[in-house]
LOTIBA-632707 format. One record per residue (C-alpha): x, y, z; residue number from 1. Coordinates in Angstrom, 3 decimals. Layout:
! residues N
+----------+----------+----------+-----+
|        x |        y |        z | pos |
+----------+----------+----------+-----+
|        X |        Y |        Z | NUM |
...
+----------+----------+----------+-----+
! end
This chain:
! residues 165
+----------+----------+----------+-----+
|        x |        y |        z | pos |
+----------+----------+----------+-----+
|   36.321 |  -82.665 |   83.732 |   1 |
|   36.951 |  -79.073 |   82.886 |   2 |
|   40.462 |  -79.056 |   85.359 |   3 |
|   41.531 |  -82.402 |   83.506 |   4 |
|   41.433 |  -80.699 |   80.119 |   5 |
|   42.614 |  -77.466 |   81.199 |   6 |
|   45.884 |  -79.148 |   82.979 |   7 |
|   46.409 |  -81.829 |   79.956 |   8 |
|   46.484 |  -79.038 |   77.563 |   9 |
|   48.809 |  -77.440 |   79.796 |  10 |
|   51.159 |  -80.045 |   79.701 |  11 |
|   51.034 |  -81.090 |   76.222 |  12 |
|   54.042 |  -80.398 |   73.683 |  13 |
|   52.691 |  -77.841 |   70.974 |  14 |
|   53.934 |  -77.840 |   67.575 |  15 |
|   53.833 |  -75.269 |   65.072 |  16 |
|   54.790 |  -74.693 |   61.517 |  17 |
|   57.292 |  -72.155 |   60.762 |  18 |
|   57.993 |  -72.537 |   56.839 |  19 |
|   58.854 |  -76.004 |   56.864 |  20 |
|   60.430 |  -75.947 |   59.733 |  21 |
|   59.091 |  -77.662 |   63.011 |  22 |
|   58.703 |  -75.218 |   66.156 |  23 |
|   58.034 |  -77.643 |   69.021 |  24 |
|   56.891 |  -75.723 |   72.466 |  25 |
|   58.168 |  -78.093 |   75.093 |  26 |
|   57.882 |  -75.890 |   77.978 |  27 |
|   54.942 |  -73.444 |   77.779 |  28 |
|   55.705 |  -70.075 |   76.905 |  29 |
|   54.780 |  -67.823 |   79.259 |  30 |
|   53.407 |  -64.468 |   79.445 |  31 |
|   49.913 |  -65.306 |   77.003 |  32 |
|   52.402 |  -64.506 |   74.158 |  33 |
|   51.135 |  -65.830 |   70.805 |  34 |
|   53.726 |  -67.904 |   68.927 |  35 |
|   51.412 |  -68.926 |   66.226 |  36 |
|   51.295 |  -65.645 |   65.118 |  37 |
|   54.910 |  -64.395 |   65.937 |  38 |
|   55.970 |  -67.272 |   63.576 |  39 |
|   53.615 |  -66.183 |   60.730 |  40 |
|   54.713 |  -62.511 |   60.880 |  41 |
|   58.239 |  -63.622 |   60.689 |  42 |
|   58.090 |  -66.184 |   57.662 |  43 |
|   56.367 |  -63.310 |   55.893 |  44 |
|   59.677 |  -61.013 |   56.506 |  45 |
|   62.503 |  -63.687 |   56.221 |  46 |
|   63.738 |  -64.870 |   52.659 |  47 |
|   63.308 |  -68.935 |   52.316 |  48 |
|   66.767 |  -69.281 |   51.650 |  49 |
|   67.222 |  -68.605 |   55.426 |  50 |
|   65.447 |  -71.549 |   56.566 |  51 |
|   67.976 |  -73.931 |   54.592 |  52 |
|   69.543 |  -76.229 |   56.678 |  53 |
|   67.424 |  -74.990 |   60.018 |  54 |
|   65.941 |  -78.194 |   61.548 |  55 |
|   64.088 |  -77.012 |   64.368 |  56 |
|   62.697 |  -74.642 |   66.877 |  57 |
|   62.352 |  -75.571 |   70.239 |  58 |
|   60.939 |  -73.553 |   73.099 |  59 |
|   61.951 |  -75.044 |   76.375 |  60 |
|   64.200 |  -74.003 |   79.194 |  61 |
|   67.745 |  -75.382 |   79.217 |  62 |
|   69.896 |  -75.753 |   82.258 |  63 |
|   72.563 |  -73.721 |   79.700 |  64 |
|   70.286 |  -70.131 |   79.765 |  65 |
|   70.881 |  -69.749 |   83.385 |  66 |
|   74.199 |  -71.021 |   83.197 |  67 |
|   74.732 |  -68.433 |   80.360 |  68 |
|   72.371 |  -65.471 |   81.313 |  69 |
|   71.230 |  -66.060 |   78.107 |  70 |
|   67.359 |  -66.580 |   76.817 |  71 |
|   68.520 |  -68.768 |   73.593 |  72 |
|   71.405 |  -71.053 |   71.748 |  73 |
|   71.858 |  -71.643 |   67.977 |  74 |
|   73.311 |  -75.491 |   68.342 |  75 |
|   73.909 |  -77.972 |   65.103 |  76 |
|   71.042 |  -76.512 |   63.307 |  77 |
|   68.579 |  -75.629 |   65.977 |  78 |
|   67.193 |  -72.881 |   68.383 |  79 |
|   66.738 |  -73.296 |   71.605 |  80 |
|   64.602 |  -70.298 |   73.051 |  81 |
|   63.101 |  -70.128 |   76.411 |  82 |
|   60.188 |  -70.331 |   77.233 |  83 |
|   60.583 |  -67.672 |   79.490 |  84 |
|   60.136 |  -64.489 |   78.262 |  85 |
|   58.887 |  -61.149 |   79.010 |  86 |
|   56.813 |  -60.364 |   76.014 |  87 |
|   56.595 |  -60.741 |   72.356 |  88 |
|   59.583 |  -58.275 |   71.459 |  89 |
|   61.259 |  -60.504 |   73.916 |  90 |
|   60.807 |  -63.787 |   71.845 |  91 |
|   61.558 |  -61.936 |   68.362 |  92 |
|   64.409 |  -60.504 |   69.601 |  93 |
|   65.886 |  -63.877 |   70.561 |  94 |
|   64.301 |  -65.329 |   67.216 |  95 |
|   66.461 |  -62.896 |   65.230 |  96 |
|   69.358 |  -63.180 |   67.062 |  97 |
|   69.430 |  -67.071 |   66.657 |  98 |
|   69.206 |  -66.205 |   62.560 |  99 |
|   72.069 |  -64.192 |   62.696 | 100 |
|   73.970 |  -66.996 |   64.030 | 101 |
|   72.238 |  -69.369 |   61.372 | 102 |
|   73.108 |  -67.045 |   58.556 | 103 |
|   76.303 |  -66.730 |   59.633 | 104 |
|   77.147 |  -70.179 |   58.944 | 105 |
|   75.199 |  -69.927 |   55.681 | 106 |
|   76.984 |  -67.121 |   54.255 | 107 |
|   80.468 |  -66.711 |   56.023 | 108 |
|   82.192 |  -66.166 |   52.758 | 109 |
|   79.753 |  -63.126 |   51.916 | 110 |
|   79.542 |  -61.936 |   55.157 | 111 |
|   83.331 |  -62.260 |   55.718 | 112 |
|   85.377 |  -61.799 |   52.627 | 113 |
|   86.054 |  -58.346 |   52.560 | 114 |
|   87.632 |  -57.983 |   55.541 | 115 |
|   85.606 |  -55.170 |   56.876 | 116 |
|   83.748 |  -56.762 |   59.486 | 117 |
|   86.574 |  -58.052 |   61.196 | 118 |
|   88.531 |  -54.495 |   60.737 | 119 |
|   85.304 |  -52.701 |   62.177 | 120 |
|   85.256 |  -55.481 |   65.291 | 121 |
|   88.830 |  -55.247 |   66.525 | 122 |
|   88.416 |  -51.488 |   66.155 | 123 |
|   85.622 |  -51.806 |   68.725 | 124 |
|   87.180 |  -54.108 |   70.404 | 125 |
|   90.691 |  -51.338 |   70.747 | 126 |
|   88.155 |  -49.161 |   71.812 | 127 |
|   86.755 |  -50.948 |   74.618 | 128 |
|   89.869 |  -51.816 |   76.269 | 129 |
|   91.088 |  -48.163 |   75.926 | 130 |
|   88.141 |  -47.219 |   77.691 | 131 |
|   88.514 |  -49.688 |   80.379 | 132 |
|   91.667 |  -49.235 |   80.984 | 133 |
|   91.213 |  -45.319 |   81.075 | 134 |
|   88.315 |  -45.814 |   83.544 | 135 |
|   91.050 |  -48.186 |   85.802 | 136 |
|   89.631 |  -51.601 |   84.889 | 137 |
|   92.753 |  -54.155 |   84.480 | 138 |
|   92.485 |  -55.592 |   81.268 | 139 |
|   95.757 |  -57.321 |   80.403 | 140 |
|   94.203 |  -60.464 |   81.266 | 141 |
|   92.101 |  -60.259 |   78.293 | 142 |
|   93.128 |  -60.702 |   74.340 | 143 |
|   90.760 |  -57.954 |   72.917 | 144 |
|   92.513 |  -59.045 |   69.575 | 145 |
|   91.272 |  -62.431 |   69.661 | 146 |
|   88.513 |  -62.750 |   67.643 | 147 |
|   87.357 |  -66.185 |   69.012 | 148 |
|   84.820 |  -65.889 |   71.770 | 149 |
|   86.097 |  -66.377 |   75.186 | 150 |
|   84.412 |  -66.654 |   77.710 | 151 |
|   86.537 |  -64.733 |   80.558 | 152 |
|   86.279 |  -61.851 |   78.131 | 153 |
|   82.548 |  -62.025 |   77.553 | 154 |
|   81.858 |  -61.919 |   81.699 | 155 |
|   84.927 |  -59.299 |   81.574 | 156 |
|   82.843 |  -57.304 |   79.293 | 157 |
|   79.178 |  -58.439 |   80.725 | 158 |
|   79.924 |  -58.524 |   84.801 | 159 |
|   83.427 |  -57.100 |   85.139 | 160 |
|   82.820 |  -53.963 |   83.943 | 161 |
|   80.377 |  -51.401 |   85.933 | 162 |
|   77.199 |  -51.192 |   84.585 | 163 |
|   77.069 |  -47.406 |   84.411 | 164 |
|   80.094 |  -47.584 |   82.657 | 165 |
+----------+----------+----------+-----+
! end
């Protein structure tokens, strides 16, 4: 009786409260880490006005992560985070990330208007491709002026280039 209870709460979709947002855990989250109170801590910190237009949370492992290398996706109003992670900073860090995104399309006027962003990116991005290009890496392949994401820059920039570098 014990085993049947243990593996049907195992494999029983979890849902959680985060403002009034629903955070359903699909796939269980490994590593013992405590959602219930990573959520808490978090709605304490965030403003309200951030959760506008959020719809859900979902913990569960898409096909896209490993596609991606990536651990979460902000997608028509929800996050998708793994449920594989490492350990709680793990999970935040992916949590914040995805509210960047969110905000982002919240706030692109306030975030955008000045200009200054977008002066400070391509001035990174002029930087990068001078120091490629210094260290031998062929780079005219690449618009580093574009400021769409592309993806043959992004595994440029994440697998072409030595990780030392």
């Amino acid at each position: 009786m014990r085993e049947y209870i243990f593996e049907k709460t195992k494999n029983t979709t979890r849902y959680i409260k985060f403002g009034n947002i629903d955070v359903i855990e699909i796939d269980q989250i490994t590593n013992n880490i405590d959602l219930q109170a990573i959520f808490r801590s978090l709605e304490d910190l965030l403003p309200s006005k951030f959760f506008n237009g959020l719809k859900q949370i979902r913990i569960e492992h898409l096909p896209e992560f490993d596609q991606r290398n990536a651990n979460a996706i902000y997608k028509d109003g929800i996050f998708y985070i793994s449920n594989k992670q490492e350990d709680a900073n793990d999970i935040i860090d992916d949590i914040v990330h995805e509210f960047a995104h969110h905000i982002e399309m919240l706030y692109p006027n306030t975030i955008y208007a000045d200009q200054d962003l977008k002066k400070e990116f391509l001035q990174k991005r002029f930087q990068l491709n001078f120091e490629a290009r210094s260290e031998g890496y062929w780079t005219k392949d690449y618009d580093f002026e574009n400021l769409q994401y592309n993806k043959d820059l992004d595994d440029f920039c994440t697998k072409g280039l030595d990780q030392n570098y």
